[in-house]
KEMAR-905539 format. One record per atom (N, C-alpha, C): z, y, x; residue in three letters. Coordinates in steps of 0.05 Angstrom, whole numbers, plus 5000, padded with zeros to 4 digits. Last residue first. Example, Ala and Ser with C-alpha at 12.3 -4.5 7.8 and 13.67 -1.06 7.14 Angstrom:
514249555257SER/514349795273SER/515750015258SER/515648865264ALA/515649105246ALA/515649345264ALA/
END
This chain:
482347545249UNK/481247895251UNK/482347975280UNK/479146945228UNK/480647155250UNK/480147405248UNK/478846475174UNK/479146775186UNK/480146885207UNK/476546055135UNK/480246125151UNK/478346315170UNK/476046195065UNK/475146175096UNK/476146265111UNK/474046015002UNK/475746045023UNK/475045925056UNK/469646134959UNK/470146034982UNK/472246174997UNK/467246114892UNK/468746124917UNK/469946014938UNK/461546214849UNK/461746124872UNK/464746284898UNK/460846224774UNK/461746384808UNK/463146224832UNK/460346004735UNK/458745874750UNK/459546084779UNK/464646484694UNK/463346174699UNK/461146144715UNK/468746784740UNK/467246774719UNK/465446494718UNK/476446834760UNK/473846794762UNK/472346824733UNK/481347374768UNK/479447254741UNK/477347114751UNK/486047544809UNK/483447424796UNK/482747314780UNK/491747414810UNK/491547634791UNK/488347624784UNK/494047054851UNK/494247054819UNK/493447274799UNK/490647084890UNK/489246844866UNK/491746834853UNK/489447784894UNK/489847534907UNK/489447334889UNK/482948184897UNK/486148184884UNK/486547844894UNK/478548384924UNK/480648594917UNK/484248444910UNK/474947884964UNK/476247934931UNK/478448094940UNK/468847925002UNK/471747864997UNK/473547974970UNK/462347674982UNK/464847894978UNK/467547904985UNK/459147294980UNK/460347375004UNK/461647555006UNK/462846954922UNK/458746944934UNK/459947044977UNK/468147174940UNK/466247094914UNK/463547144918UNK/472347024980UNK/470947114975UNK/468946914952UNK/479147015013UNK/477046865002UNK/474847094988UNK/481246785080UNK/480347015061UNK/479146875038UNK/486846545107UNK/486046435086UNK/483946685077UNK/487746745174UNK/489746755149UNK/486646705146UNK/490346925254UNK/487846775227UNK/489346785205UNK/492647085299UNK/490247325279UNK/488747215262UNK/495646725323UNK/492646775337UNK/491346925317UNK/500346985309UNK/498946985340UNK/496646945345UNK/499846925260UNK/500047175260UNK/500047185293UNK/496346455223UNK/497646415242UNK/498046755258UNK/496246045164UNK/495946305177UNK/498146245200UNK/494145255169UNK/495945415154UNK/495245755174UNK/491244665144UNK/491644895161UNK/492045195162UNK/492544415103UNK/493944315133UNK/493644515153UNK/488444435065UNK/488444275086UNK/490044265108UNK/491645155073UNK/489644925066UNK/488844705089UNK/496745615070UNK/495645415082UNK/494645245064UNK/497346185046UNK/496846125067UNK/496845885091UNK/495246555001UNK/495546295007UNK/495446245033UNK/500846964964UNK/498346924983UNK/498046684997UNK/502147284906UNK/502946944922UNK/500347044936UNK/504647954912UNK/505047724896UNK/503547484919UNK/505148404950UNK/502548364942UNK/502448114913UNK/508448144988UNK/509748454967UNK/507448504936UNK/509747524974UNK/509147744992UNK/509147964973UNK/510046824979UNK/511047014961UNK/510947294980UNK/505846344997UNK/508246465006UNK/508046734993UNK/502945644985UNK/501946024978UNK/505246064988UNK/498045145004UNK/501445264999UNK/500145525001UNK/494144564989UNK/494344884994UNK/497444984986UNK/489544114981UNK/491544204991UNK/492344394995UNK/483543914982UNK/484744104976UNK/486744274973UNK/484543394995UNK/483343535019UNK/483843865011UNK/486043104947UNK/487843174963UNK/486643354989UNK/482643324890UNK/481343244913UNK/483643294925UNK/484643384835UNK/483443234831UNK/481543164860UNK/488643804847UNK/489943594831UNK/487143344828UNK/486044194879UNK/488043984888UNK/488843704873UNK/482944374831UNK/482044244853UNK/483444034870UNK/487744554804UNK/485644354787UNK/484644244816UNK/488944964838UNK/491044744833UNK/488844504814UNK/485045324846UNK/486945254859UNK/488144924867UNK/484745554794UNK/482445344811UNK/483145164828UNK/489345734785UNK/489245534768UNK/487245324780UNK/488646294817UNK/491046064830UNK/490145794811UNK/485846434783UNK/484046334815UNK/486246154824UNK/486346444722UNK/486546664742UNK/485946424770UNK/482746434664UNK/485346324679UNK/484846384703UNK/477846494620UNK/480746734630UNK/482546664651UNK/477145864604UNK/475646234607UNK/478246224615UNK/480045314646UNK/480445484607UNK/478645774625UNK/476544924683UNK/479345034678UNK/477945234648UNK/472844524735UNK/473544694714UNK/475444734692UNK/470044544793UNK/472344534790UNK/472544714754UNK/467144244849UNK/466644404816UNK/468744284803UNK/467244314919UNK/468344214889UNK/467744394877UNK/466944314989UNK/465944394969UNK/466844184941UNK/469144375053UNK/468344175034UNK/467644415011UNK/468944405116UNK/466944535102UNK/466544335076UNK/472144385176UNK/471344225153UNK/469944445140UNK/476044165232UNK/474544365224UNK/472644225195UNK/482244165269UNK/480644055251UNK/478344185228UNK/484744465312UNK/483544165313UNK/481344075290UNK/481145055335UNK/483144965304UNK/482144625308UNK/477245175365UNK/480245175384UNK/482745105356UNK/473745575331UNK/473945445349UNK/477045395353UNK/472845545268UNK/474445685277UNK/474045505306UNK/470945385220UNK/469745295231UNK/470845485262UNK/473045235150UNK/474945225183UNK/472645145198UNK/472245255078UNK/471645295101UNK/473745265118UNK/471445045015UNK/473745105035UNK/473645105056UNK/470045234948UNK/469345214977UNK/471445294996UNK/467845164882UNK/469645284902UNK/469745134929UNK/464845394821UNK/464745174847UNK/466345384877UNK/467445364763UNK/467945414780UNK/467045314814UNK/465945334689UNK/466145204716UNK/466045314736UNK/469745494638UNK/468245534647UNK/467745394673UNK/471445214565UNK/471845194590UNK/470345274605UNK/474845434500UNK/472445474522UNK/472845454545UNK/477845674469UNK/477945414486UNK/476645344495UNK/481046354495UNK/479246184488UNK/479845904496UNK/485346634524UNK/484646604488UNK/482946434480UNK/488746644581UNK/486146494564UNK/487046554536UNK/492147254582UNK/492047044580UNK/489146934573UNK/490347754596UNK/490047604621UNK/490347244620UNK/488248224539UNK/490447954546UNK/489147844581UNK/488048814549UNK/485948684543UNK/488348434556UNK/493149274527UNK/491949164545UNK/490148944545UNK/496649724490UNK/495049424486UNK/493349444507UNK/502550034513UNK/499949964509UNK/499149774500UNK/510749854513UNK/507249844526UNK/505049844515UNK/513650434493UNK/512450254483UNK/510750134509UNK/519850604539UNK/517050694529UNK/515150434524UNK/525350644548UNK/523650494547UNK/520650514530UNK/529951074580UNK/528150984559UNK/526050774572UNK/536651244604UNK/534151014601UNK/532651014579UNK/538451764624UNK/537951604603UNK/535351484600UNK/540851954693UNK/538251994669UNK/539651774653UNK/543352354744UNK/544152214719UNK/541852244704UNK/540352634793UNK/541452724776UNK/541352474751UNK/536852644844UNK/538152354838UNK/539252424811UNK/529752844861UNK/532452914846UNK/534752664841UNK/527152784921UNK/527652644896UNK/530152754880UNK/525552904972UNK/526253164947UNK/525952944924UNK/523352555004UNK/526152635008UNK/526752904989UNK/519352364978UNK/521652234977UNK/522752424988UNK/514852684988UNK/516052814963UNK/518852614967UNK/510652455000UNK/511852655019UNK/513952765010UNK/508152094971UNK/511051974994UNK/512052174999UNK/507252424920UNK/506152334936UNK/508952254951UNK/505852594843UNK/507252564868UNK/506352494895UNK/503752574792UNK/502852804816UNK/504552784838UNK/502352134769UNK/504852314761UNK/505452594783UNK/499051834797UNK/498551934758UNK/501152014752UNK/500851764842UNK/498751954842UNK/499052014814UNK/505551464838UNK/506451664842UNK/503551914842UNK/502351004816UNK/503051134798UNK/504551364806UNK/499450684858UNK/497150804840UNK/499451054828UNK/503050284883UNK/501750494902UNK/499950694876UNK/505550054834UNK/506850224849UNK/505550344866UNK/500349714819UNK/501549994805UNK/503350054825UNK/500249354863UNK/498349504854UNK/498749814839UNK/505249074844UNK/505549164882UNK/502749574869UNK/505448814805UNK/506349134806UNK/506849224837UNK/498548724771UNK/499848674797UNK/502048934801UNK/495649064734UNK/497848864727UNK/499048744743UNK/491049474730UNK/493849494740UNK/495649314724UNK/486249264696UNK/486649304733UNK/488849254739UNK/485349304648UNK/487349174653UNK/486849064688UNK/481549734626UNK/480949514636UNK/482749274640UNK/484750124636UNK/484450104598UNK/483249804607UNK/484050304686UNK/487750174676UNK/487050004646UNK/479550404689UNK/480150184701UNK/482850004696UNK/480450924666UNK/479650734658UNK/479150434663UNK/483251174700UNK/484851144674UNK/482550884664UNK/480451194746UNK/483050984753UNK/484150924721UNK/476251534728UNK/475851274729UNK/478151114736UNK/480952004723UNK/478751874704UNK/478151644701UNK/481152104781UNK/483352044756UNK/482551954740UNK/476052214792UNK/477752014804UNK/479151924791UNK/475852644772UNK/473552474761UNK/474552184773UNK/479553034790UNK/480152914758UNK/478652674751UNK/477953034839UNK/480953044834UNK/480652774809UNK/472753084879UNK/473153204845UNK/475252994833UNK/472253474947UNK/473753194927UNK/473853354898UNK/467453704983UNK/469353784960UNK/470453474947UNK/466653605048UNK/465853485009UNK/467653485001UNK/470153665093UNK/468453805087UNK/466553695057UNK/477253605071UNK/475153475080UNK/471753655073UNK/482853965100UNK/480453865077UNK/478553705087UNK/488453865131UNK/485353905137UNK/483153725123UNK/492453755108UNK/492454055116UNK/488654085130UNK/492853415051UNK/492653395075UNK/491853735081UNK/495753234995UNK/496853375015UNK/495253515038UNK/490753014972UNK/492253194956UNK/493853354973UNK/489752555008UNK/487452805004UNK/488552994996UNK/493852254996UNK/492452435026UNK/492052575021UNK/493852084943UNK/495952194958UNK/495152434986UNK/489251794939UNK/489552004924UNK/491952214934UNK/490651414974UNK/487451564983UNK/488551834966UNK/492951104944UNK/493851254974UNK/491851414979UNK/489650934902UNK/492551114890UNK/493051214922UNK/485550664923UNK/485251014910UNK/487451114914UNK/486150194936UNK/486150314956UNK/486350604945UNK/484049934883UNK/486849854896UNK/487150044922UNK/478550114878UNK/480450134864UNK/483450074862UNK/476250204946UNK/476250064923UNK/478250084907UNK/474750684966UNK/474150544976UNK/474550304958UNK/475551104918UNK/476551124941UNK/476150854953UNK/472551324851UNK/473851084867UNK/474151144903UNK/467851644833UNK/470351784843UNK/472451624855UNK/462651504826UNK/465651454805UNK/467451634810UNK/460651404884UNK/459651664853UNK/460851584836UNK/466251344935UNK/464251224902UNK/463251504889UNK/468051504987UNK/469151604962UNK/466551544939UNK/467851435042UNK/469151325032UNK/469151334997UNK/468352005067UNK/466951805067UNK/466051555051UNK/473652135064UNK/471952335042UNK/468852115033UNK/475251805098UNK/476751795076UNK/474451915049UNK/473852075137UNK/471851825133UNK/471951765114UNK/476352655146UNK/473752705130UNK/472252355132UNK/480952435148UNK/479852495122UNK/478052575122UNK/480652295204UNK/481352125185UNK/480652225155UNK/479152775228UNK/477352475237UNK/477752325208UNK/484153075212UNK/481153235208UNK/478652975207UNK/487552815249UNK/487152865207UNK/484252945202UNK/486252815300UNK/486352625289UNK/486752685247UNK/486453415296UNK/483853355306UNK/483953015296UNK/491853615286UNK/489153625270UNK/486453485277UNK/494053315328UNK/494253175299UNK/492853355277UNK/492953605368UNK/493653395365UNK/492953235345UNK/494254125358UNK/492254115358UNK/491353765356UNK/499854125361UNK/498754185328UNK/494954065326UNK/500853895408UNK/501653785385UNK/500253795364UNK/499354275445UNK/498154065439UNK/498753875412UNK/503454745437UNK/500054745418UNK/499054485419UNK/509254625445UNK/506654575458UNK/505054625434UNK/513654965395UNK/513554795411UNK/510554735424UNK/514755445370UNK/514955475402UNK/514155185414UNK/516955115308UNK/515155425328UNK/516755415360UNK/515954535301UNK/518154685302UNK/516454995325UNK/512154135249UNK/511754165287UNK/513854425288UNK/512354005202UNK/514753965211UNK/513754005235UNK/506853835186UNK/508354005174UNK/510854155187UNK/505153425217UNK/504353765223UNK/504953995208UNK/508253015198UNK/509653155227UNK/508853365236UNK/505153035151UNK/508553025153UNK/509653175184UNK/500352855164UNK/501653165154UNK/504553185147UNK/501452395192UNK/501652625209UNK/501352925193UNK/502852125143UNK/504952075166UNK/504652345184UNK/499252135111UNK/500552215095UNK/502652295120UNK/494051915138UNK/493152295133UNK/496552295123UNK/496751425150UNK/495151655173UNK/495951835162UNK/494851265093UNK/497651305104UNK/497551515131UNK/489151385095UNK/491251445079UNK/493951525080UNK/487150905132UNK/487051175132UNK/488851385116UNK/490150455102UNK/491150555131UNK/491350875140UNK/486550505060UNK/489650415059UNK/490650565081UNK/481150445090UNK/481850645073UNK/484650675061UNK/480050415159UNK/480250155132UNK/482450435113UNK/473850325201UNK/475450485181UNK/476950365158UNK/473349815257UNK/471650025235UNK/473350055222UNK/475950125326UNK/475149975299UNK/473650005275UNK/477450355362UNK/474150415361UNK/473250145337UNK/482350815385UNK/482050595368UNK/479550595366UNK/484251335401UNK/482451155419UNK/481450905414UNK/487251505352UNK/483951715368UNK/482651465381UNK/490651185366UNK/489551205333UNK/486051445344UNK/493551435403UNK/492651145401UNK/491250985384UNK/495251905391UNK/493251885412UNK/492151585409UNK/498451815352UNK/496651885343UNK/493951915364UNK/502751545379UNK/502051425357UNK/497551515355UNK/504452035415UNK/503751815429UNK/501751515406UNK/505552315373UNK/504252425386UNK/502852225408UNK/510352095357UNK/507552115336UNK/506152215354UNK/513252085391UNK/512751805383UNK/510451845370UNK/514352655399UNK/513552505423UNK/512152215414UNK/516952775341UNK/514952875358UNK/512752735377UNK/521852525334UNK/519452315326UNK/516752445340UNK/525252895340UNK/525752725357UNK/523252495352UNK/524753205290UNK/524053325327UNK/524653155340UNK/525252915246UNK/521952985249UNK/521753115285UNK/528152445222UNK/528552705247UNK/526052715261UNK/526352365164UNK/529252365178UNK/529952535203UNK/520852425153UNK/522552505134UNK/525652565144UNK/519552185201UNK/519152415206UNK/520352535189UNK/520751665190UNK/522651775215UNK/521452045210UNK/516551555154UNK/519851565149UNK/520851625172UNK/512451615187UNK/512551845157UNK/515451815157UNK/512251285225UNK/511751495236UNK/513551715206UNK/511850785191UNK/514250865208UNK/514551135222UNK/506450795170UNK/509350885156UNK/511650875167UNK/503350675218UNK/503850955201UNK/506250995182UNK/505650185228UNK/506750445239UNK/506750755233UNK/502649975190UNK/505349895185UNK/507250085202UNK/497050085197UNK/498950135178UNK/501650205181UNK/494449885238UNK/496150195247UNK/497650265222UNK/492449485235UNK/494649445248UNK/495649675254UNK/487949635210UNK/489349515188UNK/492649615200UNK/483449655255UNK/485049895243UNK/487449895220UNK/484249185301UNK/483249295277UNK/485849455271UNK/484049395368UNK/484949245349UNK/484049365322UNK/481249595414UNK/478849555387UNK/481449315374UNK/485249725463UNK/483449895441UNK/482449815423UNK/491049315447UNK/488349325458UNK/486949635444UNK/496149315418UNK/495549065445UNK/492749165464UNK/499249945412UNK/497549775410UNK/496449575427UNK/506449945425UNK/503950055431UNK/502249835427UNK/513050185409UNK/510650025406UNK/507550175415UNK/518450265433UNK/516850135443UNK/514350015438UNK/519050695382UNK/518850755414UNK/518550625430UNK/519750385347UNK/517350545350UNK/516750685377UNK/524850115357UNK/522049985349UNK/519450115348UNK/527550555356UNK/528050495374UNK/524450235378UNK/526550685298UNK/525750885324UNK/525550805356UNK/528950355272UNK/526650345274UNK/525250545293UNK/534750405284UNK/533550105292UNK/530150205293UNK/536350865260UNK/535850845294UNK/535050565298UNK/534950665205UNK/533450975218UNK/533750925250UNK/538350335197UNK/535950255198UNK/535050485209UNK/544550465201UNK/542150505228UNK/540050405217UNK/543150915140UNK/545250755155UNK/543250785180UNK/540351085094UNK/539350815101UNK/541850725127UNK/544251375040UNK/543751315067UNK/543051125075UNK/540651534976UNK/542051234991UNK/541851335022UNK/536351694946UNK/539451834951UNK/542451674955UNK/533051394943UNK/535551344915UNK/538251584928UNK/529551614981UNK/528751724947UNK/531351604926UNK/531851325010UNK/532251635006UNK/531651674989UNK/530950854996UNK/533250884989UNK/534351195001UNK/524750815008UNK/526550824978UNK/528450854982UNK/524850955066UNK/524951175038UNK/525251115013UNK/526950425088UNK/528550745085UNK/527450905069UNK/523050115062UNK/526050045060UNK/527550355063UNK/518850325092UNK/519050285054UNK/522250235049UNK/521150155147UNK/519950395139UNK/520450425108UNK/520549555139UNK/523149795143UNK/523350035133UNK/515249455135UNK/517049455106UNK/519849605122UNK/512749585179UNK/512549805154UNK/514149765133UNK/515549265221UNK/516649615218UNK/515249775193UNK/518548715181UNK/516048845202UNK/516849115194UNK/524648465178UNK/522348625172UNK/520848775188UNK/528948115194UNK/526548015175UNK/524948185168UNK/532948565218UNK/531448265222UNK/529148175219UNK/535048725176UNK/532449015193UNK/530748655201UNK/537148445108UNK/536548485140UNK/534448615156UNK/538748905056UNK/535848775075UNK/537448735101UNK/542649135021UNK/543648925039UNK/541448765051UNK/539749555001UNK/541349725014UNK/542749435030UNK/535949254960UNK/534449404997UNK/536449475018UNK/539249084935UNK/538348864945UNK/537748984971UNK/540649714913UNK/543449474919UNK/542049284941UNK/535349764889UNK/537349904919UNK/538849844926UNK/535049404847UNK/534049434864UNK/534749624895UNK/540049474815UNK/539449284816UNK/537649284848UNK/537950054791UNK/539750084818UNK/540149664834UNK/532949944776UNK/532750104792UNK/535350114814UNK/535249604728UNK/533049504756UNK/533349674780UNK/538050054699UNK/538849734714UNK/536649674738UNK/534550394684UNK/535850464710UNK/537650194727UNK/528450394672UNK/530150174675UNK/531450224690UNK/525550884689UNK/526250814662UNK/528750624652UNK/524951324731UNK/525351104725UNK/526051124691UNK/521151774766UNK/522851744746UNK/523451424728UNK/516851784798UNK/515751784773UNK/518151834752UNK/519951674850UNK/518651904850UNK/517251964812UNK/522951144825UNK/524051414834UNK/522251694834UNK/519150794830UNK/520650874806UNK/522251244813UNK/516550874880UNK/515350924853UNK/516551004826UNK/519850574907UNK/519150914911UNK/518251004888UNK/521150104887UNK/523350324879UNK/522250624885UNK/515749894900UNK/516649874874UNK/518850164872UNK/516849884957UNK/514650014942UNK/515150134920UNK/520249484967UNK/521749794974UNK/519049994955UNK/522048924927UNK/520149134939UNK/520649454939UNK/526048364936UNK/526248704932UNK/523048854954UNK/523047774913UNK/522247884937UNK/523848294929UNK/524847484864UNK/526447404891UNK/526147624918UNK/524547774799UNK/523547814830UNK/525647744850UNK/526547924745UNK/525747614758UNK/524947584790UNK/526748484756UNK/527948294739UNK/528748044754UNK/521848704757UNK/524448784785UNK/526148494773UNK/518448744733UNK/517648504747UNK/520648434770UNK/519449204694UNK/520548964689UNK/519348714710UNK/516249584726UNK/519649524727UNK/520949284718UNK/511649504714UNK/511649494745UNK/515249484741UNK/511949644665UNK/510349454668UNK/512249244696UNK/513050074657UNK/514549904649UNK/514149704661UNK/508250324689UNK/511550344691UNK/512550074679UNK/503850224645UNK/504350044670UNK/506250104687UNK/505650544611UNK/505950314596UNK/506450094632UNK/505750974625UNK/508251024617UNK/508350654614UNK/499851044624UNK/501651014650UNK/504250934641UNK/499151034564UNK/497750824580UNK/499050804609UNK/501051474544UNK/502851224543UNK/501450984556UNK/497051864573UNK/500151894585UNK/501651614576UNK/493651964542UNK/493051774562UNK/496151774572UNK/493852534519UNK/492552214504UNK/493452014522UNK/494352844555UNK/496352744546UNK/496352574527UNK/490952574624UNK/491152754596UNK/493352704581UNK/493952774689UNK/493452544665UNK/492952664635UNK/489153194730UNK/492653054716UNK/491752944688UNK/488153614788UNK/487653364763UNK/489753204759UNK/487053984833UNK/487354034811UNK/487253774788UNK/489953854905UNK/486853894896UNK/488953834849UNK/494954254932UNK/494453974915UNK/491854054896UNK/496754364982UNK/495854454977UNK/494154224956UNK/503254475012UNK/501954254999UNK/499254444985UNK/507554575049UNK/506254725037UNK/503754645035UNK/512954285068UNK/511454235063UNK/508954495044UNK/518154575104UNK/517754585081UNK/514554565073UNK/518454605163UNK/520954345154UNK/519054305123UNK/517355155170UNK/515154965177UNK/515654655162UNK/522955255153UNK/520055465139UNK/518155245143UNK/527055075188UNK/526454975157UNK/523355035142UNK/524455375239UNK/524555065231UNK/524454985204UNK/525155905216UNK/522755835226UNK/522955455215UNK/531855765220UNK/531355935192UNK/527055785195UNK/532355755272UNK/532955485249UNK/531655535222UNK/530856185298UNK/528755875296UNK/530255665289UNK/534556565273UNK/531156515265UNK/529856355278UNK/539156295300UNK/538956315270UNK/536056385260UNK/537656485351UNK/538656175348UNK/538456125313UNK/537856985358UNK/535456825363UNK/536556585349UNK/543657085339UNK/540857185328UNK/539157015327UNK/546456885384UNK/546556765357UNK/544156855341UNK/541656845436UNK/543056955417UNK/543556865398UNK/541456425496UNK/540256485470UNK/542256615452UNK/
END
């Protein structure tokens, strides 16, 4: 090969290397700008008090620009001493691009997780589609790092994601559309056609269910699922055949914020690289350049506290009819607590006045999830955990961020997926 040759398929490589985004048209009005500015703050001061470092959180700060640069470096410090150990491959994953977006070498976490991706393969065809998360984002951060050596892994990823025959889960999908327009961005000229063809044919599947998916609101499967949804779509190299309306989306997420939606800061950090036009794809072009901390007013937000002394009643339900679980039950309590007080309070009133009610919660990126009642606790071998649901709904947000209403019916119900 000629130095020549050799210098135009490096020169080619960077060209393909360079995302050429094609970003559907909608952005925050500038009325509305201290309402985001407000759930920033929001989502930074939780860095504070927080035992759990969320790699989420810092992408966010970073791609939006931080405010609290204490927290912010506070926070890369904690990610930059994670044990790989203790982390499933999507929080790794979150782990290396926030600390590319801090313009932090992740070190070997990058060859620990490759090496982790290169032996993984789905247990079965019809596993649920949830379980391709955590690899989709291992696929996106190794592809941000060495997109020609991840080739083969995404390619083996994505065949495995074709033969999946689960039903559609809109988070997942998302990440999908963000991981392989990453690697079909980055396919290096001359290499197999199967590749490109590859991972259009799996994007093309994925966003147009995504498109599927999409409320006469403009909501994305549900209002906690948008902010990734919003990301995809914005990048993806294969539109979806229904026009997406950008702004009407934007819209209803602004008003769902005026609602007081975004108070979970797991929640705002996936929502706010969209209401600042960013996307993951964008961590490795994070500017690091010296800023001055501001602190921008927060908004008035409708209170989460009870205001009232008004009590509402609650009947709540605790299912296990799970074969092969020793102990199987189906109790029921009316349970009542202050208006306004959030699901964890049901929670604990119940306990405090039936011991069958019993219940431990474990701290997650998401805030407290419950994962043992009565003694019987989530089990990540046999695929069970705690759901709960309102009438037969399963609930968007966990039991500290829910609001029940008076006389609403919940039930917790131990679960296999």
């Amino acid at each position: 090969m000629t130095r020549v040759t050799l210098q135009l398929l490096t020169l080619l490589w960077a060209m393909t290397g360079t995302s050429t985004q094609t970003r559907s048209s909608c952005s925050v009005p500038l009325a509305e700008q201290p309402l985001v500015n407000g759930i920033q703050v929001l989502m930074e001061s939780s860095v504070v008090n927080s035992a759990f470092p969320n790699p989420s959180i810092l992408i966010a700060m970073n791609l939006a620009g931080a405010y609290n640069l204490e927290a912010q470096k506070n926070l890369t410090f904690k990610l930059m001493d994670s044990d790989t150990a203790d982390l499933t491959v999507g929080q790794l994953a979150l782990t290396i691009m926030a600390l590319t977006s801090s313009c932090h070498d992740p070190g070997k976490k990058v060859s620990i997780l490759q090496r982790q991706m290169e032996n993984w393969e789905p247990s079965s065809l019809n596993i649920p589609a949830s379980s391709f998360y955590g690899p989709s984002l291992a696929i996106l951060a190794l592809c941000q790092k060495h997109s020609a050596t991840t080739l083969p892994i995404a390619a083996r990823f994505a065949k495995s994601l074709r033969a999946n025959s689960s039903p559609f889960d809109v988070d997942t999908g998302a990440v999908v559309t963000l991981a392989l327009t990453c690697m079909y961005n980055k396919i290096p000229i001359g290499s197999e056609e199967g590749y490109r063809a590859l991972f259009s044919q799996v994007l093309k599947n994925t966003v147009e269910n995504i498109s599927m998916s999409i409320l006469d609101n403009g909501i994305i499967g549900n209002i906690y699922s948008t902010g990734l949804a919003m990301q995809a779509l914005s990048v993806t190299p294969e539109p979806p055949k229904k026009e997406w309306n950008c702004q009407q989306t934007m819209d209803s997420v602004l008003d769902e914020m005026k609602e007081g939606k975004f108070h979970n800061p797991m929640s705002i950090a996936q929502i706010l690289p969209s209401l600042k036009g960013k996307t993951y794809l964008d961590v490795p072009h994070v500017s690091c350049s010296p800023g001055h901390e501001v602190q921008p007013t927060l908004p008035s937000h409708p209170s989460r506290v009870p205001t009232s002394a008004s009590n509402i009643t609650v009947k709540y339900t605790i299912n296990n009819q799970l074969r092969g679980v020793e102990l199987l039950f189906n109790e029921t309590i009316n349970v009542s607590v202050k208006e306004g007080s959030v699901l964890l309070v049901v929670l604990e009133e119940a306990q405090r006045k039936n011991p069958t009610f019993k219940f431990e919660t474990t701290m997650t990126s998401w805030g407290l999830v419950v994962s043992s009642i009565n003694n019987i606790a989530e089990n990540v071998t046999h695929k069970t955990y705690w759901q709960f649901l309102s009438g037969k709904t399963p609930l968007n947000e966990g039991v500290a961020d829910y609001i029940p209403f008076n006389c609403e019916h919940i039930t917790a119900n131990f679960t296999q997926y």
